[in-house]
RODO-2510 file (C-alpha; in nm, 4 decimals, decimal comma):
residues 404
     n   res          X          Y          Z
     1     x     0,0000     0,0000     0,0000
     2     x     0,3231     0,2229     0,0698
     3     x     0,4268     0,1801    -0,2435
     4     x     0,1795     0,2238    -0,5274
     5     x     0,1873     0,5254    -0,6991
     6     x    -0,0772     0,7327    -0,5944
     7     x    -0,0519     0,9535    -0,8625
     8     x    -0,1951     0,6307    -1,0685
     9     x    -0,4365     0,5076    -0,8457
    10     x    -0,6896     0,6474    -0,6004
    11     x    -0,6213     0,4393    -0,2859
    12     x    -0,9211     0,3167    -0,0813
    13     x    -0,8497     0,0885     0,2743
    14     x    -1,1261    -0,1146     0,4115
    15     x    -1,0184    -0,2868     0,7434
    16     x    -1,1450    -0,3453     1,1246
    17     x    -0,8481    -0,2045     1,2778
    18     x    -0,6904     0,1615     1,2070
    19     x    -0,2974    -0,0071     1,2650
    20     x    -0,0989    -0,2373     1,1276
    21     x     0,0802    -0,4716     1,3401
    22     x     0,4163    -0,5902     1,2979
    23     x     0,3663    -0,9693     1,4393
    24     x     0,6989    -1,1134     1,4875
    25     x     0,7346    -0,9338     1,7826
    26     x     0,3364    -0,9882     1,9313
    27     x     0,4735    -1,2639     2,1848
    28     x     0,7241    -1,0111     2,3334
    29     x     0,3925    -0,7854     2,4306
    30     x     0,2752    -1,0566     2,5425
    31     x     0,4705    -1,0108     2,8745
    32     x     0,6080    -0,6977     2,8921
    33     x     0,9203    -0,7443     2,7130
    34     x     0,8106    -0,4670     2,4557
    35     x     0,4579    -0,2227     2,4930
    36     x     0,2154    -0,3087     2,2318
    37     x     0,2342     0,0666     2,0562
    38     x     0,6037    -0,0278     1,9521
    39     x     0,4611    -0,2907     1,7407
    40     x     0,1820    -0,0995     1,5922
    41     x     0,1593     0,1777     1,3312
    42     x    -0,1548     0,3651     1,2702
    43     x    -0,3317     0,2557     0,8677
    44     x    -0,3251     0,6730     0,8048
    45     x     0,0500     0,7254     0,8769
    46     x     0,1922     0,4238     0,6940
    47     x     0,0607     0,5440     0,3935
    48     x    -0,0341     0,9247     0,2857
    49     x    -0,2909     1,0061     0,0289
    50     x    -0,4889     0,6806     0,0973
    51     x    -0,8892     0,6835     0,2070
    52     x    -0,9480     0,4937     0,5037
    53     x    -1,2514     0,3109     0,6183
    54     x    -1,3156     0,1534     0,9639
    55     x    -1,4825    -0,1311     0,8466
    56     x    -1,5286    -0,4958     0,7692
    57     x    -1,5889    -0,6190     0,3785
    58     x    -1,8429    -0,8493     0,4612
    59     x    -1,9126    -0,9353     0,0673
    60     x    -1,7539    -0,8724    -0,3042
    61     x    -1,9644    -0,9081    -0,5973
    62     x    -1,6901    -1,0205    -0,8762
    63     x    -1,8963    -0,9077    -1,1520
    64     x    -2,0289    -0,5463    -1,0351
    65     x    -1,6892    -0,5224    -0,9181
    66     x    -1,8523    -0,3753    -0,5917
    67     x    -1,7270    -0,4505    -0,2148
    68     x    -2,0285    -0,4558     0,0471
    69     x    -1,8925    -0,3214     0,3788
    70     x    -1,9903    -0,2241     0,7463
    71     x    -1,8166     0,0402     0,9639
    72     x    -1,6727    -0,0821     1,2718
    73     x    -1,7216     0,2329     1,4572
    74     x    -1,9894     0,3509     1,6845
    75     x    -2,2531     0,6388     1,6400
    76     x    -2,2895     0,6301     1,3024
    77     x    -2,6506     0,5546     1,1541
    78     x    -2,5895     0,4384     0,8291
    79     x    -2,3997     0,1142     0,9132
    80     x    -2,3441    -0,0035     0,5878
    81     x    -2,1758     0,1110     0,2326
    82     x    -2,0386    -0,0084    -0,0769
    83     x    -1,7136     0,0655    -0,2747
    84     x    -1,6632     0,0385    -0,6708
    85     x    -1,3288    -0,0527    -0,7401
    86     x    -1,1201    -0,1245    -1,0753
    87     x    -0,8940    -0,3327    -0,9126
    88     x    -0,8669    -0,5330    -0,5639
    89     x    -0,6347    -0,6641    -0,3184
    90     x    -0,7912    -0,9399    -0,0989
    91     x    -0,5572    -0,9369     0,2254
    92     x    -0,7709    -1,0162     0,5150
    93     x    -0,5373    -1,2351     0,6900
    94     x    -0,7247    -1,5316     0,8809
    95     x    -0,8148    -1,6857     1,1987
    96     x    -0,6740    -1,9448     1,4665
    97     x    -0,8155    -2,2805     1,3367
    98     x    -1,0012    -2,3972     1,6910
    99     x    -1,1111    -2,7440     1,4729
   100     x    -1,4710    -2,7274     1,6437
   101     x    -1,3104    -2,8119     1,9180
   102     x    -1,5822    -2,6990     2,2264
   103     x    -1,4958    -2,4270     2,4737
   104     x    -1,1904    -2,3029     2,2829
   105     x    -1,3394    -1,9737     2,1249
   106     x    -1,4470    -1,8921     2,4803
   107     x    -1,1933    -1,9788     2,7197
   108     x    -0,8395    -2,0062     2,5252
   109     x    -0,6652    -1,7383     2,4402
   110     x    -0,5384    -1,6248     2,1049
   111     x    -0,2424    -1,5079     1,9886
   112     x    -0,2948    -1,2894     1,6750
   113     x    -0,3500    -0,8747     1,7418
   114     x    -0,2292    -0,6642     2,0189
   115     x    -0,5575    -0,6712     2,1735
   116     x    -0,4892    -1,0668     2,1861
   117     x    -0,1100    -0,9998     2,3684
   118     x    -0,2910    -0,7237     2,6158
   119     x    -0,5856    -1,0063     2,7329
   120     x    -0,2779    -1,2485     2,7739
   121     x    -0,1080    -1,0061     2,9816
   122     x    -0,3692    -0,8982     3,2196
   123     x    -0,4456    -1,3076     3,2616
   124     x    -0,1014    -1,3601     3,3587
   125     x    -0,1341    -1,1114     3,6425
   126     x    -0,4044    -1,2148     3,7529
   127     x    -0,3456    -1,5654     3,8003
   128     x    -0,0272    -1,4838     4,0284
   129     x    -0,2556    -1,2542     4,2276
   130     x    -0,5281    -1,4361     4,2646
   131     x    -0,2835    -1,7214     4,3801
   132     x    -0,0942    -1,5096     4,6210
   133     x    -0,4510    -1,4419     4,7791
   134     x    -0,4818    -1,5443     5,1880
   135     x    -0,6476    -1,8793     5,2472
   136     x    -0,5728    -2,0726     4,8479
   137     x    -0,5140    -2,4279     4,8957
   138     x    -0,1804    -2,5340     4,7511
   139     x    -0,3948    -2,7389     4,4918
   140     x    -0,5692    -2,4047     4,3432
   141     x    -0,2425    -2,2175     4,3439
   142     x    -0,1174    -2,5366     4,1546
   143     x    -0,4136    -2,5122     3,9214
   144     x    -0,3624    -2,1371     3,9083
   145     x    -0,0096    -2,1471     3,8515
   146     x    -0,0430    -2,3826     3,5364
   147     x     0,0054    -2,2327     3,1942
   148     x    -0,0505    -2,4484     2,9070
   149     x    -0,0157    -2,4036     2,5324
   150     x    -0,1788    -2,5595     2,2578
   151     x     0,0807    -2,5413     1,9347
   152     x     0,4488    -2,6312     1,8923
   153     x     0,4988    -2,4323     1,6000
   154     x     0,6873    -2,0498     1,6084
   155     x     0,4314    -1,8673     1,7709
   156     x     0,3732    -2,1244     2,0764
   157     x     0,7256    -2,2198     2,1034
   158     x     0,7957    -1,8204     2,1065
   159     x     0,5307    -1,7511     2,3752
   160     x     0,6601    -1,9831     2,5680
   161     x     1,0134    -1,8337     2,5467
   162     x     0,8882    -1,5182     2,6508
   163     x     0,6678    -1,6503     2,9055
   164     x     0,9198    -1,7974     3,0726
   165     x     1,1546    -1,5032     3,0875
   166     x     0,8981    -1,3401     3,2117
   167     x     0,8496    -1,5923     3,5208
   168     x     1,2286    -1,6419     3,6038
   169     x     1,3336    -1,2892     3,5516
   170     x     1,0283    -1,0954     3,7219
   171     x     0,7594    -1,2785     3,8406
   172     x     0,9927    -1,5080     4,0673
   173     x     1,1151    -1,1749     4,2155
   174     x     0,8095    -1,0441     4,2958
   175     x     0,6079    -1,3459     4,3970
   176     x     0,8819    -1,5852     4,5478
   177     x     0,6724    -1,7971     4,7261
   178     x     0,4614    -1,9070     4,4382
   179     x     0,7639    -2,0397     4,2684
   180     x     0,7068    -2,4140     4,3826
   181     x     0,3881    -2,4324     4,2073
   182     x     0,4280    -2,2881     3,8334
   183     x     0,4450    -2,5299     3,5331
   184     x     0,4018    -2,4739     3,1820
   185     x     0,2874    -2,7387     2,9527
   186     x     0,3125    -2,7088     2,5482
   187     x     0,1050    -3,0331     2,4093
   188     x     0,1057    -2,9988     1,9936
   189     x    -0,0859    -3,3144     1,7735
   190     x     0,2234    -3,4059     1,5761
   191     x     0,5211    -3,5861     1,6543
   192     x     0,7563    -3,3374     1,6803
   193     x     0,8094    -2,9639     1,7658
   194     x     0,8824    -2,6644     1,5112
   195     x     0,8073    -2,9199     1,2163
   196     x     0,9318    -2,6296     0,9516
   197     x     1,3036    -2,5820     1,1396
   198     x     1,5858    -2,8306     1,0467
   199     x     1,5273    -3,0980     1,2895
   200     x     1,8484    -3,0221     1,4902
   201     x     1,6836    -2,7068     1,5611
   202     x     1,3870    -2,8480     1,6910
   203     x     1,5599    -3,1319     1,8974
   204     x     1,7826    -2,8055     2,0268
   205     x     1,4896    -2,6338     2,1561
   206     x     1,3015    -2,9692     2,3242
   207     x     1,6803    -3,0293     2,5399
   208     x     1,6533    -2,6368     2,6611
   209     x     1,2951    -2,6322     2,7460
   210     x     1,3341    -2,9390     2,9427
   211     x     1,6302    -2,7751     3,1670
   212     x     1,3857    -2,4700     3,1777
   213     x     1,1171    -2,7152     3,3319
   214     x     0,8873    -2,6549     3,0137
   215     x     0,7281    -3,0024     2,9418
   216     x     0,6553    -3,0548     2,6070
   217     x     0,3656    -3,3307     2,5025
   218     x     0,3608    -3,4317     2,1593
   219     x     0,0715    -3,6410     1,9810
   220     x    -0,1805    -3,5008     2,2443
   221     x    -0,5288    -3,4824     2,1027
   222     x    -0,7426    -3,1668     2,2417
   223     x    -1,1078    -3,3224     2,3092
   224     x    -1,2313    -2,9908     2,4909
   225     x    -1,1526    -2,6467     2,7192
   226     x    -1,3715    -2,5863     2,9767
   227     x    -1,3358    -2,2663     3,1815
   228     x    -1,0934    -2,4111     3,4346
   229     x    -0,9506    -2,7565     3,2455
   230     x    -0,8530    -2,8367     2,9129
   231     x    -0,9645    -3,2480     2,8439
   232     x    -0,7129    -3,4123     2,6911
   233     x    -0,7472    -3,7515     2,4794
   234     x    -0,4060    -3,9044     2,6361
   235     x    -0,4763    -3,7995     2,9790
   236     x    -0,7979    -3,6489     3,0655
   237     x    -0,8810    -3,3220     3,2745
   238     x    -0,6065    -3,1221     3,2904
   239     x    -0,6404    -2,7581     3,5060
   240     x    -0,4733    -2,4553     3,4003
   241     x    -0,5043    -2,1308     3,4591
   242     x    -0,3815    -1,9964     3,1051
   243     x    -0,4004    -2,1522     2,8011
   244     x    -0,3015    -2,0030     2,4544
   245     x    -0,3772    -2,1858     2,1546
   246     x    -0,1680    -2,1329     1,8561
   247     x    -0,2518    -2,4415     1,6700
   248     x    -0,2961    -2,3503     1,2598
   249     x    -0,5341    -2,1017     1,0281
   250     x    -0,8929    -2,0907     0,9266
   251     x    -1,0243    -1,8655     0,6674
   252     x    -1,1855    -1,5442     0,7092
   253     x    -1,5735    -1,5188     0,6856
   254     x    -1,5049    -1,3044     0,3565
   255     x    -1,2806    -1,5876     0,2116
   256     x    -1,5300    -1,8450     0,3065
   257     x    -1,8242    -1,6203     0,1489
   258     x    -1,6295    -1,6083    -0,2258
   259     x    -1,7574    -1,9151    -0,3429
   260     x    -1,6909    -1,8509    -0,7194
   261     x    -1,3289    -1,8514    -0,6358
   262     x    -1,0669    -2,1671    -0,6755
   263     x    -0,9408    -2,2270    -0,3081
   264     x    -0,7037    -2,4812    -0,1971
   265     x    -0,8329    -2,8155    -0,0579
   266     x    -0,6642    -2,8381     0,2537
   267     x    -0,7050    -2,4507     0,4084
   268     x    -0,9461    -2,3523     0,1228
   269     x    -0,7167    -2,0378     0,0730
   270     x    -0,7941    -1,8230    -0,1848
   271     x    -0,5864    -1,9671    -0,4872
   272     x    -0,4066    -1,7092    -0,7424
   273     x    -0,2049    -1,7694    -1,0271
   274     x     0,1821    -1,6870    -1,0033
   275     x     0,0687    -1,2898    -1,0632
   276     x    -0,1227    -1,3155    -0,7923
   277     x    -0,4668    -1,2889    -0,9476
   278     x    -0,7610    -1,4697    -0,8102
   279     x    -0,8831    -1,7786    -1,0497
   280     x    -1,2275    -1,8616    -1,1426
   281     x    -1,3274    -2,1715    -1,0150
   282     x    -1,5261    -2,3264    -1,2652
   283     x    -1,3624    -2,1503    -1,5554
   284     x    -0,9968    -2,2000    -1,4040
   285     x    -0,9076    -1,8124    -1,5854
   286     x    -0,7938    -1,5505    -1,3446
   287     x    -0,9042    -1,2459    -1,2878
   288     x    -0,6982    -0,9472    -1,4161
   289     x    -0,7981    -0,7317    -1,2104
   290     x    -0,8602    -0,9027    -0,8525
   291     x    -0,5237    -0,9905    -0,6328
   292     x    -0,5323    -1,2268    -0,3208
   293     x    -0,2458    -1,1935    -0,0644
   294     x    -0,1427    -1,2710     0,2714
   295     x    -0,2835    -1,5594     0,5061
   296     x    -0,5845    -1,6136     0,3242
   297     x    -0,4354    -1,6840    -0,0444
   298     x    -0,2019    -1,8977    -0,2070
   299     x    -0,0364    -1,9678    -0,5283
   300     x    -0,1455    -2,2952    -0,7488
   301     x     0,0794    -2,5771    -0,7641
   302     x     0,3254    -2,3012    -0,5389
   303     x     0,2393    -2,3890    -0,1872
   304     x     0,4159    -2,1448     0,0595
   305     x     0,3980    -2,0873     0,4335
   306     x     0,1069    -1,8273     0,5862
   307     x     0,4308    -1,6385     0,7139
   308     x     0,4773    -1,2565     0,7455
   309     x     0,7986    -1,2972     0,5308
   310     x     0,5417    -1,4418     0,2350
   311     x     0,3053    -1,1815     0,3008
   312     x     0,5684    -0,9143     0,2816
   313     x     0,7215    -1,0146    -0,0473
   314     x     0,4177    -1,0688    -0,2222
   315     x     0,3087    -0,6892    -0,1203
   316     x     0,6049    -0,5698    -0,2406
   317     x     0,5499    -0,7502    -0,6092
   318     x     0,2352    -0,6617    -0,5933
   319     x     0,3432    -0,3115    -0,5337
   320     x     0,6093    -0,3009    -0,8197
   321     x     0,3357    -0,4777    -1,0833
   322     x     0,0632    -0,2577    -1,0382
   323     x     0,2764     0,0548    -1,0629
   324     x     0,4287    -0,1021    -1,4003
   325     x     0,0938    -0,1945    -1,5657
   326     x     0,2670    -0,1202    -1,9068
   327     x     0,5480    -0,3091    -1,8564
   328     x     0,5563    -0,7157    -1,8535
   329     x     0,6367    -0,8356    -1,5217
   330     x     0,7769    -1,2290    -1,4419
   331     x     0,5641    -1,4119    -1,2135
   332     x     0,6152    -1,4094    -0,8249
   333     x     0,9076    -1,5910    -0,6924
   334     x     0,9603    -1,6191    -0,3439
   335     x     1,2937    -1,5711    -0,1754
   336     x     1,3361    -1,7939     0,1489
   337     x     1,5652    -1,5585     0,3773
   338     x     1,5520    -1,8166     0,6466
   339     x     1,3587    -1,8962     0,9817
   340     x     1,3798    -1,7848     1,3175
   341     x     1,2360    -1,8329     1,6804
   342     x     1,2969    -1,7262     2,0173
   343     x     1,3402    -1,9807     2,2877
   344     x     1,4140    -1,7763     2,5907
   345     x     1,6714    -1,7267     2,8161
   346     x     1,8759    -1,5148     2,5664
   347     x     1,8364    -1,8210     2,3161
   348     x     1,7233    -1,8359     1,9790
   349     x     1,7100    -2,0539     1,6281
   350     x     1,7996    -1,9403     1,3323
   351     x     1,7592    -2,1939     1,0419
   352     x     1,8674    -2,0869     0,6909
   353     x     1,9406    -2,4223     0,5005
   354     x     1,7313    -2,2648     0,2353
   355     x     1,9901    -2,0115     0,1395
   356     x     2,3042    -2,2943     0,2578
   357     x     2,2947    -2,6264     0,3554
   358     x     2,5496    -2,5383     0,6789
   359     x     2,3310    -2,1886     0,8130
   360     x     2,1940    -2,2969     1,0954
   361     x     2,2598    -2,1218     1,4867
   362     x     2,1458    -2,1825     1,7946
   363     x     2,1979    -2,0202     2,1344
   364     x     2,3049    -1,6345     2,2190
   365     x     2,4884    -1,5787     1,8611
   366     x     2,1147    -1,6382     1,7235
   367     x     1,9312    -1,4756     1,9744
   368     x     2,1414    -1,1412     1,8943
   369     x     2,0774    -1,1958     1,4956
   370     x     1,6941    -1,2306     1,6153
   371     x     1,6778    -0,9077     1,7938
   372     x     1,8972    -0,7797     1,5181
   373     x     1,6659    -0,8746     1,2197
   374     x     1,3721    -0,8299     1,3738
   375     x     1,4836    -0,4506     1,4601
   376     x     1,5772    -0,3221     1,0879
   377     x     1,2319    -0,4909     0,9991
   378     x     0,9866    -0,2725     1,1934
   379     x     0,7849    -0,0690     1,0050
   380     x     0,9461     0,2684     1,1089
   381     x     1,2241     0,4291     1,2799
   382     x     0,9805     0,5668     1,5476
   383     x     0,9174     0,2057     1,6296
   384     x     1,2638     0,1117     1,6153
   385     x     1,3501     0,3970     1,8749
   386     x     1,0357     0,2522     2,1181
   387     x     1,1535    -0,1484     2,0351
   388     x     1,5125    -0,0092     2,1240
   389     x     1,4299     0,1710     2,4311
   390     x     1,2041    -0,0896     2,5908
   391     x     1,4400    -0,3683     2,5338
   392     x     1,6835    -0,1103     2,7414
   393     x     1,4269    -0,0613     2,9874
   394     x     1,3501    -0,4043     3,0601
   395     x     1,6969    -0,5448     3,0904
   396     x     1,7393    -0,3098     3,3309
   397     x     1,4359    -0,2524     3,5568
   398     x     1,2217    -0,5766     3,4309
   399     x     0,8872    -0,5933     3,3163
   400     x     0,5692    -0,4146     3,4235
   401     x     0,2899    -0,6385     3,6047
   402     x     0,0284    -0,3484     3,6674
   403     x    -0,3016    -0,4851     3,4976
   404     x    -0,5087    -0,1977     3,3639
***
């Protein structure tokens, strides 16, 4: 959006939210390790000369060429309005795939917007208060004290990084005599952790969490989440008193709603062509005008990973071949920079065998080139200035608990 011309185009935004979030970093708000504003950047600065709606695209009638929408804002009368367009960019991201599983939309917690990281937060605290409270058995501060996570991929193992720093380096200073009863539990369906990382990696990261006292349970089957326990297959009612489930997509209501569309089988994303036009799906032509991006799309017979690196290079070409209409332009080709995850404790993984067989790191040396990367990759340098001072500010004072 930054970069089309907007001499060319008259630039409309439809979305919910009036930021844009820069996600690698979400866990790290999480806790306390960063605020949530240095993560966030509001839709009107990012881009000038743009026209911004607060609002949800709740339909998109292809042949029209008309997007049905409905403000997300209070007070106003007329809720709904429409929006002619010439061309379109589908990038609605998606959802955390709960599999119909009962009780997790209402009592797990997500891990996908800032308002997400700021109800995780505010849980956390409370937990450790509510624990610390005169006359709770050593059983509920057990039960209280017991923070589970759903998902061994990035975003759980990351959580759980941070989680723990959080624990060792604050809340074990500040609530000492709770210590004795915290665990933290990761249970994931498949056989293994971090399935996408070089298995090395992975194996790294199961040997660390185990010194940490992180247990990790693989092949664990979910049945239900009640308010209080979380029933698993393998071994029945578990308490917690925090669980965040991280455990795959599901497509947006507006994805879902485009039935005319080819999607993929599997995660029926939105499937494009390598130009990243939208295909027909009885016809099997693409639309020249109508783009899909992001979470909710992928490319036919190009499968890539819902990651914010895809996302970001497929803007970009998107960018670059709408501003050169007149000009040919090659089809989208993805450049894998690499993987990364932090562990915590100072630890991290860093797993480029994409770019060379022999890049992979582990440990403090990939933890730095985490922080590093991650840094030069926020949106702007007045987030880079916030992300720099609050990592200052938290090495050296630790983490605010104050629930608001």
């Amino acid at each position: 959006m930054r970069d089309l011309d907007k001499e060319r185009y008259d630039v409309s935004v439809v979305s919910p939210r009036n930021y844009f979030v820069f996600t690698p970093l979400l866990a790290s708000t999480s806790v306390g390790t960063l605020e949530f504003r240095c993560i966030t950047e509001p839709v009107r600065s990012y881009s000038k000369n743009i026209n911004y709606h607060q609002a949800y695209c709740d339909e998109i009638d292809l042949d029209s060429r008309v997007a049905h929408c409905t403000y997300n804002v209070d007070d106003i009368q007329q809720k709904r309005f429409t929006l002619d367009y010439d061309k379109l960019i589908i990038a609605v991201g998606s959802y955390s795939n709960t599999f119909g599983i009962p009780g997790v939309k209402d009592y797990a917690f997500f891990l996908k917007d800032v308002n997400d990281a700021r109800k995780i937060r505010k849980r956390l605290v409370e937990c450790f208060e509510n624990a610390s409270q005169p006359g709770v058995s050593d059983k509920d501060k057990a039960d209280l004290l017991h923070f589970v996570v759903v998902g061994g991929g990035p975003t759980g193992i990351e959580f759980s990084g941070e989680l723990y720093d959080f624990i060792a380096n604050d809340l074990s200073r500040l609530y000492p005599t709770l210590m004795p009863f915290i665990r933290m539990t990761l249970y994931d369906v498949a056989p293994n952790i971090l399935g996408s990382f070089d298995s090395r990696l992975a194996d790294y990261c199961h040997k660390k969490f185990d010194r940490k006292g992180i247990k990790i349970k693989t092949q664990r089957y979910v049945e239900e989440v009640t308010k209080n326990h979380v029933i698993i297959k393998e071994e029945g009612k578990v308490p917690y008193g925090l669980l965040v489930w991280s455990t795959g997509l599901m497509q947006n209501p507006l994805v879902q709603s485009l039935s005319s569309l080819a999607k993929d089988a599997s995660k029926q994303r939105i499937l494009t062509n390598g130009k990243l036009q939208v295909v027909d799906r009885e016809s099997g032509l693409a639309y020249s005008n109508v783009y899909a991006i992001g979470d909710c799309a992928t490319i036919k017979d190009n499968d890539l990973p819902a990651t914010a690196q895809v996302a970001t290079q497929k803007a970009g070409y998107l960018s670059k071949a709408l501003n050169s209409v007149n000009s040919p332009i090659s089809d989208f080709k993805f450049r894998n920079k690499g993987m990364m995850a932090y562990i915590g404790a100072s630890e991290a993984l860093l797993d480029m065998s994409s770019v060379h067989r022999s890049a992979k790191k582990s440990g403090r040396l990939a933890w730095l080139l985490w922080r590093s990367a991650y840094f030069s990759m926020s949106m702007n340098t007045r987030n880079k200035m916030l992300i720099a001072y609050h990592w200052f500010l938290t090495w050296s004072f630790g983490r605010d608990i104050s629930r608001f």
